[in-house]
MARMITOR-642863 format. One line per 10 residues: number of its first residue (from 1); for each residue y negated, z negated, x negated of N, C-alpha, C. Coordinates in Angstrom, 1 decimal, padded with zeros to 4 digits. Layout:
! residues N
NUM = Y,Z,X,Y,Z,X,Y,Z,X  ...
//
This chain:
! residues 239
1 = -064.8,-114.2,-099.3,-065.0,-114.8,-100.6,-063.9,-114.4,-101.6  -062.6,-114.2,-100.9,-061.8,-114.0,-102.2,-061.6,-112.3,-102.7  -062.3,-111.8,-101.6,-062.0,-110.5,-102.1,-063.8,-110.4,-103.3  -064.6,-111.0,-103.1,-066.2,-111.0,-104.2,-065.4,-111.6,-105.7  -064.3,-112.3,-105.4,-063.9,-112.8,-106.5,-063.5,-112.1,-106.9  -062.3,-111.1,-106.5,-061.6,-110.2,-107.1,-062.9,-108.9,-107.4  -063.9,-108.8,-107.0,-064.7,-107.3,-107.6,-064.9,-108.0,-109.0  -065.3,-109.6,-108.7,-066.1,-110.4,-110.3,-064.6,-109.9,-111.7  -063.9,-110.6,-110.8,-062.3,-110.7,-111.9,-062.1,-109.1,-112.3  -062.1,-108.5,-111.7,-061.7,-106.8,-111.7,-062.9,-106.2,-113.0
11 = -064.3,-106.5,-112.9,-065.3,-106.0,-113.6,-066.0,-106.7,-114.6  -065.0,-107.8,-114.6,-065.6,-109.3,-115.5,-066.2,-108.6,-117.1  -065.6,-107.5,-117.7,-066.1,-107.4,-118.6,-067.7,-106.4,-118.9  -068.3,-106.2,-117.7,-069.6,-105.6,-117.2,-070.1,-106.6,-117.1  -069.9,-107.8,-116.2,-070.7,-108.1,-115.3,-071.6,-109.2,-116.4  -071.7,-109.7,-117.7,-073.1,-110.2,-118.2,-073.9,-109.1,-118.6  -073.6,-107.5,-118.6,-074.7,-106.6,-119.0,-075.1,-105.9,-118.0  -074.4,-106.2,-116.7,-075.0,-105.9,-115.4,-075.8,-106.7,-114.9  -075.9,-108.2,-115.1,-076.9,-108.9,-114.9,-077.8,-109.1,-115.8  -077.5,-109.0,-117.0,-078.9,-108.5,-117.6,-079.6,-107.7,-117.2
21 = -079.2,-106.1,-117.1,-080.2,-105.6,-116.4,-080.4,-105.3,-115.6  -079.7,-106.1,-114.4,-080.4,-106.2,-112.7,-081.3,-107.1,-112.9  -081.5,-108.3,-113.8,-082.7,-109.5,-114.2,-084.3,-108.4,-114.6  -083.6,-107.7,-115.5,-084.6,-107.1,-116.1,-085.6,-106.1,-115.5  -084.6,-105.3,-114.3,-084.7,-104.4,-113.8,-086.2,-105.1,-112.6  -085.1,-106.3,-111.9,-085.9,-107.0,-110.8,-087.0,-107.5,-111.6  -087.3,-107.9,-112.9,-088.7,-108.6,-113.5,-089.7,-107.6,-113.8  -089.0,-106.4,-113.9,-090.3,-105.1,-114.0,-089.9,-103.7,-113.3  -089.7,-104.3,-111.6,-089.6,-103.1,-111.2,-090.5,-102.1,-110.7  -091.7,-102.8,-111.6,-093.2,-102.0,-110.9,-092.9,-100.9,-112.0
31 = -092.3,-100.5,-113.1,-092.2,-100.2,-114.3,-091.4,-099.5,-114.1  -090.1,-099.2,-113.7,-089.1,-099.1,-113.7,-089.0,-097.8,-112.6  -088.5,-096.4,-112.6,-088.8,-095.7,-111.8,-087.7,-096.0,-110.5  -087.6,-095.0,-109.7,-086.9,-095.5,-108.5,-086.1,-095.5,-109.0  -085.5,-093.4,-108.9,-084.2,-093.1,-109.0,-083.1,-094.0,-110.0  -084.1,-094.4,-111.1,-083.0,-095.2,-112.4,-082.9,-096.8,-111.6  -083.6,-097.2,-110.7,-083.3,-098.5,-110.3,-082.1,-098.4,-109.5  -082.3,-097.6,-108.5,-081.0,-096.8,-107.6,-080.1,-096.2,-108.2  -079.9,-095.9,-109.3,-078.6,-096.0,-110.2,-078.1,-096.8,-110.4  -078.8,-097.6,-111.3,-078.1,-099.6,-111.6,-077.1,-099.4,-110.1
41 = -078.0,-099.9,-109.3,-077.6,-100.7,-108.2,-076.1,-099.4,-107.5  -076.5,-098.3,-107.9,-075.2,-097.4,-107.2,-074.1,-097.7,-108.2  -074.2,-097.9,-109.7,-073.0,-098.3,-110.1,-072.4,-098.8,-110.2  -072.8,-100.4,-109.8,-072.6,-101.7,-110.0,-071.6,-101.7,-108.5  -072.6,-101.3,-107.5,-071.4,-101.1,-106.2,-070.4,-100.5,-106.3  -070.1,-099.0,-106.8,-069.1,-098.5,-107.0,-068.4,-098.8,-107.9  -068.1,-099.7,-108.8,-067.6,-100.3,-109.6,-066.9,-101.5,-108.6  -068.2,-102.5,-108.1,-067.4,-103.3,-107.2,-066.2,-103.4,-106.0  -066.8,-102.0,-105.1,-065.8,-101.7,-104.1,-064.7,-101.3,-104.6  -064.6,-100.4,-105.8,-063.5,-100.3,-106.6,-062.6,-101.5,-106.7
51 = -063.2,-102.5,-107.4,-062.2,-103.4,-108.0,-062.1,-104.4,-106.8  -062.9,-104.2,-105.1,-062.4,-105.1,-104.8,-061.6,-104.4,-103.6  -061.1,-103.2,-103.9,-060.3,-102.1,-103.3,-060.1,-101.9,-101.9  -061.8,-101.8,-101.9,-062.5,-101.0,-100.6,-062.7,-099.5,-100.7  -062.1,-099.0,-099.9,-062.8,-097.3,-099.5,-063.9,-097.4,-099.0  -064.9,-096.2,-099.1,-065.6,-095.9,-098.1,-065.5,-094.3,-097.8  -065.4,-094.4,-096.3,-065.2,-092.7,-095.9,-066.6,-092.5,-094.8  -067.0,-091.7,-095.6,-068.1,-091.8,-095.8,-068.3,-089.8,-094.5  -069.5,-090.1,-093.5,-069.4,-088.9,-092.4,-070.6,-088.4,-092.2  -071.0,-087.5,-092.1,-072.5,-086.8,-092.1,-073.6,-087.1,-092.9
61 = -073.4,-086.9,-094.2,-074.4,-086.9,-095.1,-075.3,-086.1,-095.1  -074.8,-084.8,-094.5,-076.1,-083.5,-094.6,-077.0,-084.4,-093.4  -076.8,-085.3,-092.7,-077.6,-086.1,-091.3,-078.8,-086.4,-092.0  -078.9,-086.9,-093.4,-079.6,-087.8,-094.3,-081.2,-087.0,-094.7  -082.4,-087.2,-094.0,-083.3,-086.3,-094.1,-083.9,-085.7,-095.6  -084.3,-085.2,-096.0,-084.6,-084.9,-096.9,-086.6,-084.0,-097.3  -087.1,-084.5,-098.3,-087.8,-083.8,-098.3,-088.8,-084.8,-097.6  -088.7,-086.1,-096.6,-089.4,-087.1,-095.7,-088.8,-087.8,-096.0  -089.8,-089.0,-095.7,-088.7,-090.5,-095.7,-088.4,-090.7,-094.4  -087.2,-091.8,-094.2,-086.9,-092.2,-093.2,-086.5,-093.8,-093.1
71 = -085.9,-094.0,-091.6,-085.3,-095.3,-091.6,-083.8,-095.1,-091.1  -083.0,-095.9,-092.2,-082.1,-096.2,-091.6,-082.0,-097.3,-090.7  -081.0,-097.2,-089.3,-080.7,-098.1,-088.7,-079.2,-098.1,-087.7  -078.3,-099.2,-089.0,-076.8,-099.3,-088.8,-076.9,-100.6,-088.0  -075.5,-100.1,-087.1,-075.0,-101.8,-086.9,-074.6,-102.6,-087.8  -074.8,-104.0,-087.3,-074.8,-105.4,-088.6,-073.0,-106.0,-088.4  -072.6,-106.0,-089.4,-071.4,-106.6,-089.5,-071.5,-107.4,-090.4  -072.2,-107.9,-091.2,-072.3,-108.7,-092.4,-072.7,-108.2,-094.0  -072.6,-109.2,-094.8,-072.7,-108.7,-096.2,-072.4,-107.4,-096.9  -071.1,-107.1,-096.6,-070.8,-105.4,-097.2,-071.5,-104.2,-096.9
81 = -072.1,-104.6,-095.6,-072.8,-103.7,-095.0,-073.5,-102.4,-095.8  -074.8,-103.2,-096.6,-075.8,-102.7,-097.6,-074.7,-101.8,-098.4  -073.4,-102.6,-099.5,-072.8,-102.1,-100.2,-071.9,-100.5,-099.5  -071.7,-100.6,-098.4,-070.8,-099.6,-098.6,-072.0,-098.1,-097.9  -073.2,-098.7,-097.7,-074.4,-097.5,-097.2,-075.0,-097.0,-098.2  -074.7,-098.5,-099.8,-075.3,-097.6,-101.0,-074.3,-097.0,-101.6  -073.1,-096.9,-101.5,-072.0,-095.8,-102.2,-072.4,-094.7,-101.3  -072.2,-094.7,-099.9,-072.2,-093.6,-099.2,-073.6,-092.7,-098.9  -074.8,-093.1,-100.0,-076.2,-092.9,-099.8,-076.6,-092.2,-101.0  -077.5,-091.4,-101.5,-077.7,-090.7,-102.8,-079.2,-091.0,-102.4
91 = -079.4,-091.1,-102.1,-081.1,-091.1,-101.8,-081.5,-093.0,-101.6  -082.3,-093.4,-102.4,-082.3,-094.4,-102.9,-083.4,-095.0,-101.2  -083.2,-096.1,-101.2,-084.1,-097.1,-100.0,-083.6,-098.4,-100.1  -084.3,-099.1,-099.5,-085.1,-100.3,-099.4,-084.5,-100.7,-098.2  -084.8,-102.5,-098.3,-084.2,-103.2,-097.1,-085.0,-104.1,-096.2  -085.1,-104.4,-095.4,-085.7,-105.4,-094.7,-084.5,-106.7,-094.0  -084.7,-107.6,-095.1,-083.8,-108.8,-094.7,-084.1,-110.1,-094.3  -083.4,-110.8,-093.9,-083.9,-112.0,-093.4,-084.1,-113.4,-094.8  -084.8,-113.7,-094.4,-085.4,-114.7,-095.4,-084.0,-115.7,-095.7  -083.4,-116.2,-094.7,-082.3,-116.9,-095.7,-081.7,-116.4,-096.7
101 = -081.3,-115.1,-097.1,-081.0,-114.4,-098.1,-081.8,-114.1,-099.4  -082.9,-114.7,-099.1,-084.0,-114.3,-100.4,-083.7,-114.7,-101.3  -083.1,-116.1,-101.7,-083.2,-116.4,-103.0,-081.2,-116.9,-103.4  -080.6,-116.2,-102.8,-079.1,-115.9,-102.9,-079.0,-115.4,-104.0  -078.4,-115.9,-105.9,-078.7,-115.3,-106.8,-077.5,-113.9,-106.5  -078.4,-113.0,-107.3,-077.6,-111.5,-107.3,-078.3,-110.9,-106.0  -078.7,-111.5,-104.9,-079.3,-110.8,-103.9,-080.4,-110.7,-104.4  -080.9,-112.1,-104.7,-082.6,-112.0,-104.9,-082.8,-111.0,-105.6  -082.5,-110.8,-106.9,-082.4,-109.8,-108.0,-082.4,-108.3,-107.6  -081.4,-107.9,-105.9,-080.6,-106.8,-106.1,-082.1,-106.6,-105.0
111 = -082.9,-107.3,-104.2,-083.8,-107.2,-103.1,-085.1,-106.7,-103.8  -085.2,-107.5,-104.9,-086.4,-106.9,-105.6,-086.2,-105.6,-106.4  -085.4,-105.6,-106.6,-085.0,-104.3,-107.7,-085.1,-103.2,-106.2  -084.9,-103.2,-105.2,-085.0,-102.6,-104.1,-086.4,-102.3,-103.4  -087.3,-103.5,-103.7,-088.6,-103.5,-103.0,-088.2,-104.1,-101.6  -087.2,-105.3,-101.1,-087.3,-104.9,-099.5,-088.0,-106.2,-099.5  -088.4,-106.6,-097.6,-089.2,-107.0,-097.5,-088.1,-108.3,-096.8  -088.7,-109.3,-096.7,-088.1,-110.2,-096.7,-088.3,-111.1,-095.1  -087.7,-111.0,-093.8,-088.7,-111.5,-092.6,-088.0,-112.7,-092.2  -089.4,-113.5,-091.8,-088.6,-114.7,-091.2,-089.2,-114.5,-089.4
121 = -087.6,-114.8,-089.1,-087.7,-114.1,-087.6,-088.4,-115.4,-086.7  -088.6,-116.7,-087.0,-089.3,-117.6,-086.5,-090.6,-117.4,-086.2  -091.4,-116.3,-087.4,-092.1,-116.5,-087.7,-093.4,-115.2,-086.9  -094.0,-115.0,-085.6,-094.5,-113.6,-085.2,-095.1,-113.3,-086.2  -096.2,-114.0,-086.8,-097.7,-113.4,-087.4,-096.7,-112.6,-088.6  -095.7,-113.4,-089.4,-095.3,-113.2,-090.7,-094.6,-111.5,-090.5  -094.0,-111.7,-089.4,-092.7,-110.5,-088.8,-094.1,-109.6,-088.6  -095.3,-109.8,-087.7,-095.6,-108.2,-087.7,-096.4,-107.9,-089.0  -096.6,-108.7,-090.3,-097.0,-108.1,-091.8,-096.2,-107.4,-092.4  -094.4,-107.9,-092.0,-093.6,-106.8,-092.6,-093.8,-105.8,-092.1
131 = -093.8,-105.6,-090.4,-093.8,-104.3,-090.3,-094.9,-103.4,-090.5  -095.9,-103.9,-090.6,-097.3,-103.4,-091.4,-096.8,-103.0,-092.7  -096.5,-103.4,-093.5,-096.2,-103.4,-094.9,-095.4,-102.1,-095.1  -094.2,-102.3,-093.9,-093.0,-101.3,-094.4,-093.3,-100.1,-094.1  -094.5,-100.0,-092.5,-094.5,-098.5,-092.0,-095.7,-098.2,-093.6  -096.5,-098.6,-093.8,-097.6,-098.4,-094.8,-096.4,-098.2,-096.4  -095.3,-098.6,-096.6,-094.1,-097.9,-097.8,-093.0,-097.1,-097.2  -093.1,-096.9,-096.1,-092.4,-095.1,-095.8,-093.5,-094.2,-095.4  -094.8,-094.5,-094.8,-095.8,-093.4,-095.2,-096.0,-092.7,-096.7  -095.7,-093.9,-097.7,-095.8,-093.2,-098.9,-094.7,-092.8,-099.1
141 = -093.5,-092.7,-098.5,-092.4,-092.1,-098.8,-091.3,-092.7,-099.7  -091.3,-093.9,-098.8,-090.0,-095.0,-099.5,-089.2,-095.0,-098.2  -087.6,-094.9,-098.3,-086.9,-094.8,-097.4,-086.4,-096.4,-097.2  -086.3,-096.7,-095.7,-086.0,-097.9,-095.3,-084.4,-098.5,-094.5  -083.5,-099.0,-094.5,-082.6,-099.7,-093.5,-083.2,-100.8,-093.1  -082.9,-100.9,-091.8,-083.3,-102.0,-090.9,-082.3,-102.6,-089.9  -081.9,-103.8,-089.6,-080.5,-104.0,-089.1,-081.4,-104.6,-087.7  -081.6,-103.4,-086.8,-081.8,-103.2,-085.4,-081.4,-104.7,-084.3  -080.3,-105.7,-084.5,-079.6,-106.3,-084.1,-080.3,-107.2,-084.4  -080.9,-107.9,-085.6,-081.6,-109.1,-085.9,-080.5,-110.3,-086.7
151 = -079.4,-109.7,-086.0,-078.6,-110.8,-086.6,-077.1,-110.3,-087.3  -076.2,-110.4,-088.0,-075.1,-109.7,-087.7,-074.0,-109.8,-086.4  -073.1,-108.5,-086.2,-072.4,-109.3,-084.8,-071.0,-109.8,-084.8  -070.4,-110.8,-084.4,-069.9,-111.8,-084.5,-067.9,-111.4,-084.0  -068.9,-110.4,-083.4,-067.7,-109.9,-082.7,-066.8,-108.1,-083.2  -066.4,-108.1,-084.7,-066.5,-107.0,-085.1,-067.0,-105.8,-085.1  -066.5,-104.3,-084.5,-067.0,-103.6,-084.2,-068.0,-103.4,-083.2  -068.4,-104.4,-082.3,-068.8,-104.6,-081.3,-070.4,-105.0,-081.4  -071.3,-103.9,-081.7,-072.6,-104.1,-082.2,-073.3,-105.3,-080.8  -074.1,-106.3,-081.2,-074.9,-107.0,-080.5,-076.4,-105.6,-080.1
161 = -077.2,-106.1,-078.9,-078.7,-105.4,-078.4,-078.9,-105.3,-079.5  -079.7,-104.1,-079.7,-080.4,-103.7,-080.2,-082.0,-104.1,-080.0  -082.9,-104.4,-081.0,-083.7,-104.9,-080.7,-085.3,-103.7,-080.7  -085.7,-103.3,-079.6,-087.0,-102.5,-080.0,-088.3,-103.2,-080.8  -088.4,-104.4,-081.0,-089.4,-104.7,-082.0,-089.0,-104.3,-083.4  -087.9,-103.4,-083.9,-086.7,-103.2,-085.0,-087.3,-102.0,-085.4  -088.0,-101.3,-083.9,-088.3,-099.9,-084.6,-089.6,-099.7,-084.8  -090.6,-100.6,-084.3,-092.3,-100.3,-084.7,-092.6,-099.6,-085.6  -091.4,-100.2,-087.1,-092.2,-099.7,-088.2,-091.8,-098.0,-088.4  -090.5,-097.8,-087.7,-090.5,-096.1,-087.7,-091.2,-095.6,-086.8
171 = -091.6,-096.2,-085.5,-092.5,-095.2,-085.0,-094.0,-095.3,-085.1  -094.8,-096.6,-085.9,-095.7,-096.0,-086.5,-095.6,-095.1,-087.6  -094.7,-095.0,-087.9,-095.0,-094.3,-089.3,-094.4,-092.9,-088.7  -093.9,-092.8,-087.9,-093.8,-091.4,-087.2,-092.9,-090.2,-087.9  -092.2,-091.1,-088.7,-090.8,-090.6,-089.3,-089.5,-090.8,-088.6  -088.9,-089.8,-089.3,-086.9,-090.1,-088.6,-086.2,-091.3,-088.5  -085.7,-091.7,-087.6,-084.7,-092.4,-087.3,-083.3,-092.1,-087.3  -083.0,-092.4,-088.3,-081.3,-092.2,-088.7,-080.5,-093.3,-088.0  -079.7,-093.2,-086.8,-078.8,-094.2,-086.7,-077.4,-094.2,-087.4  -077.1,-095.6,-087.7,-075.7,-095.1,-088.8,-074.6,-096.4,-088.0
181 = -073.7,-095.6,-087.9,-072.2,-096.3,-087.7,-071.4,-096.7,-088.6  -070.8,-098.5,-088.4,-070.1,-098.8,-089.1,-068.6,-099.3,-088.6  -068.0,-098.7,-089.5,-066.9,-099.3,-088.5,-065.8,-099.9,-089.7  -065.3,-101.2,-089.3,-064.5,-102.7,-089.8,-064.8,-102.9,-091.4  -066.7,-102.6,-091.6,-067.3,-103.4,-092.5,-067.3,-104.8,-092.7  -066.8,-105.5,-091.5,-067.2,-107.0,-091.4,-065.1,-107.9,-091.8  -064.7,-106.6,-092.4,-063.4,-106.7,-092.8,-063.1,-107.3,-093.9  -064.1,-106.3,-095.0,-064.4,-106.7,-096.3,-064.1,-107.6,-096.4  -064.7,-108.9,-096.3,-065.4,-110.4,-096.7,-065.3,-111.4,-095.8  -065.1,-110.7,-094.5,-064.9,-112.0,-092.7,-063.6,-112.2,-093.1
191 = -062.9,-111.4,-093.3,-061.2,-112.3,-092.6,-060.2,-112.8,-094.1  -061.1,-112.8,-095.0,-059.9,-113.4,-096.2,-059.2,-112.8,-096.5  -058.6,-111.4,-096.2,-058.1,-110.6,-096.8,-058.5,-109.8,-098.1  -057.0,-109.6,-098.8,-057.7,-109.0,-100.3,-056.4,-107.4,-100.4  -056.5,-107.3,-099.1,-055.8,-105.9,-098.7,-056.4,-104.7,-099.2  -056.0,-103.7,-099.4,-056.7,-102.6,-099.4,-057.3,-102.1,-098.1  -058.6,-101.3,-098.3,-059.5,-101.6,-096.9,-059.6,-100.5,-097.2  -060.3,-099.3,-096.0,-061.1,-098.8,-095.6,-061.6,-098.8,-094.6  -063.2,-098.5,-095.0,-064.1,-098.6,-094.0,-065.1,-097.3,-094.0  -065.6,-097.4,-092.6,-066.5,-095.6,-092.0,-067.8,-096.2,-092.4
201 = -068.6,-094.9,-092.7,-070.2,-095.1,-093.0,-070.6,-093.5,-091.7  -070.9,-093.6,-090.7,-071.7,-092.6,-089.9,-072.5,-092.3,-090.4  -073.0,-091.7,-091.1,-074.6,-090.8,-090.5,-074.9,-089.8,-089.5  -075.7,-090.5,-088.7,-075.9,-089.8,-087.2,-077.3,-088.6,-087.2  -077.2,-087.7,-086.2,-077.9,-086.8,-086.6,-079.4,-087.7,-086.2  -080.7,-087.1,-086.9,-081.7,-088.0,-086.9,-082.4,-088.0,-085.7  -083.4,-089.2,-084.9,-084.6,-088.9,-083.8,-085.5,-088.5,-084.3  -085.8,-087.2,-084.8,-087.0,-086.8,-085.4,-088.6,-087.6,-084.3  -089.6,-087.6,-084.6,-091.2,-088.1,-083.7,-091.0,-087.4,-082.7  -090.9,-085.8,-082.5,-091.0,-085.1,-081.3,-090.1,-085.7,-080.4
211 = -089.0,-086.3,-080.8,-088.1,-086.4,-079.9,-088.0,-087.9,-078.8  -088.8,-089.1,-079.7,-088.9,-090.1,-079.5,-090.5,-090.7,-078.8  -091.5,-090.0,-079.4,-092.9,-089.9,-079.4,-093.2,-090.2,-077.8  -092.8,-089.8,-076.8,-093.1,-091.2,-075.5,-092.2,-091.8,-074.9  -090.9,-092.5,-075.8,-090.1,-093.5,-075.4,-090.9,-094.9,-076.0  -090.5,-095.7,-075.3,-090.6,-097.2,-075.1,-090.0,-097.6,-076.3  -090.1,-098.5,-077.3,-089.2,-098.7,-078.8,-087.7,-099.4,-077.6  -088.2,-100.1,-076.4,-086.6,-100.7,-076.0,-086.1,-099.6,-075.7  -086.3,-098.3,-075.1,-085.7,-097.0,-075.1,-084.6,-096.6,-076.1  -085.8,-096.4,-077.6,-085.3,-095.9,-079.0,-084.2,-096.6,-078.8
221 = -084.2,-098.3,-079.0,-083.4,-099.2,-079.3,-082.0,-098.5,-078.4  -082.2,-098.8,-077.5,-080.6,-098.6,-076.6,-080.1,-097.6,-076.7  -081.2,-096.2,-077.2,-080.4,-095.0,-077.2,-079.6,-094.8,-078.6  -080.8,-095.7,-079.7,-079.5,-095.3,-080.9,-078.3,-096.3,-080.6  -078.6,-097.4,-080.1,-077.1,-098.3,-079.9,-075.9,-097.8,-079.1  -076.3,-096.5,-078.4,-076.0,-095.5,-077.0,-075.0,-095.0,-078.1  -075.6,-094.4,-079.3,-075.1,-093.6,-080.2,-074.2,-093.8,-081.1  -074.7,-095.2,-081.8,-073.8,-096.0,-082.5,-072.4,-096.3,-082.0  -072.3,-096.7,-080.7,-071.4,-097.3,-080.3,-070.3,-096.3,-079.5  -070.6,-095.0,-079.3,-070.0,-093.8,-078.9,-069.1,-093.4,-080.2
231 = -069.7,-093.1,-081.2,-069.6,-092.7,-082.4,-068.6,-093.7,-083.3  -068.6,-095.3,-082.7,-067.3,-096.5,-082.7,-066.4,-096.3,-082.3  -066.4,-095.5,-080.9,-065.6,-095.7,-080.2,-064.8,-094.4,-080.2  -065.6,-093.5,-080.9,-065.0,-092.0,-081.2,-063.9,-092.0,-082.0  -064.1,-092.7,-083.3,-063.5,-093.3,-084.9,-063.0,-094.3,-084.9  -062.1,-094.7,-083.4,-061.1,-095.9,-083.2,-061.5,-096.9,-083.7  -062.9,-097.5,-083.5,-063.6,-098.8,-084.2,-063.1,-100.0,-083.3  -063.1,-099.6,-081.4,-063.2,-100.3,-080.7,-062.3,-100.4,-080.4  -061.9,-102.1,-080.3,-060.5,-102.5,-080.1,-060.5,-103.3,-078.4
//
C-alpha cells in the first residue's frame, strides 16, 4: 500500500487526466482502437513504476510471437504482476481475472479498457464460457495472459501447481504458449517497503501447437511450470 501511494503522490499532477481518460477509454472501448488503448495503459504504468521506484529488467523479448496471437502464462505473485508485463510488453493483450477484482476502481476501468474476461472459479458452467470466449478472441487475434496458478503464491518466488484447466483456451485455439518468469514481483506491494526495487520479467521461448499437440493440458501445465521455475532458480529468484 505505501509504495501505490507513493506512484499516486509522485504523478499526482496526471492522475485526474489519467482517469479521465481511462473512464473514457473503458466507456467506448468498442471505439477506441487497440494499439491507442495499450498506450494509455503503457504510460500510465511507466509513469507509475517510475514514481513508485520500481525497475523492470526486462529478458527475452525477441521470445514474444509475432505476426500470431498468443497466450501469456507467468507465475502469480500478486498485483504488480500485470504492471511490470505491461512495461516489459509492446504488444498489447488482454487478461483473464478473477471476479473479486472486477469492480476494484482503476482495475475495473483498466480490465475493460483491456477486454479481459472476468472468471469466477466457484463457478464450472461460468469458467468454461470464459474459456470459450477467450480461445474464440485469440483466434481473431487478441493476445491473452492467464495466471496458470488460479491463485497468487503466497510464498514468494516459489510458484504454486500449475493448473491444466489454465491452458484449454490456448490449446484450442492452437496458438503459442509463452511461459513468463517472475521474479520478487510480490516485493512491490507484499512487504511495505518503499525501497528502490528491481524486478525480472522472463520471456520464455514459446510451445508452439506442433510441440504441445498430444500432451495432456496437466502435461503443458507442469512443463511450463518445469520452465518457469528453472529459469527462477537460474536468476537467483530462489531463496
Amino acid at each position: 500500500m505505501r509504495r501505490i501511494i507513493l506512484m499516486v503522490l509522485y504523478n499526482l499532477p496526471f492522475v485526474p487526466y489519467w482517469w479521465w481518460q481511462l473512464c473514457h477509454f473503458a466507456k467506448h472501448t468498442e471505439e477506441i482502437p487497440e494499439p491507442e488503448k495499450y498506450a494509455l495503459l503503457k504510460k500510465i504504468t511507466l509513469h507509475a513504476n517510475k514514481g513508485g521506484r520500481v525497475k523492470i529488467d526486462v529478458h527475452g523479448r525477441e521470445h514474444i510471437p509475432t505476426g500470431e496471437s498468443f497466450v501469456f502464462f507467468p507465475n502469480h505473485q500478486g498485483l504488480f504482476d500485470v504492471l511490470a508485463i505491461i512495461e516489459a510488453c509492446d504488444q498489447p493483450f488482454s487478461v483473464v481475472a478473477k471476479k473479486e477484482v472486477a469492480n476494484v476502481p482503476l482495475l475495473k476501468q483498466t480490465f475493460k479498457c483491456m477486454k479481459a474476461y472476468m472468471i469466477d472459479r466457484e463457478d464450472i458452467r461460468q469458467s468454461m464460457q470464459v474459456i470459450m470466449d477467450v480461445t474464440e478472441e485469440v483466434k481473431k487475434g487478441r493476445n491473452y495472459l492467464i495466471f496458470a496458478e488460479g491463485t497468487r503464491s503466497k510464498n514468494g518466488n516459489h510458484p504454486l501447481e500449475f493448473k491444466g484447466g489454465s491452458f484449454k483456451a490456448a490449446t484450442k485455439a492452437r496458438c503459442p504458449i509463452v511461459p513468463v518468469a517472475l521474479i520478487d514481483t510480490y516485493k512491490a506491494f507484499d512487504t511495505g517497503s518503499i525501497e528502490p526495487l528491481t524486478v525480472q520479467v522472463h520471456f520464455l521461448k514459446p510451445m508452439y501447437y506442433d510441440e504441445y499437440k498430444d500432451m495432456k493440458t496437466t502435461e503443458i501445465a507442469a512443463e511450463v511450470k518445469r520452465r518457469v521455475e528453472e529459469t527462477i532458480k537460474e536468476y537467483g529468484g530462489w531463496d
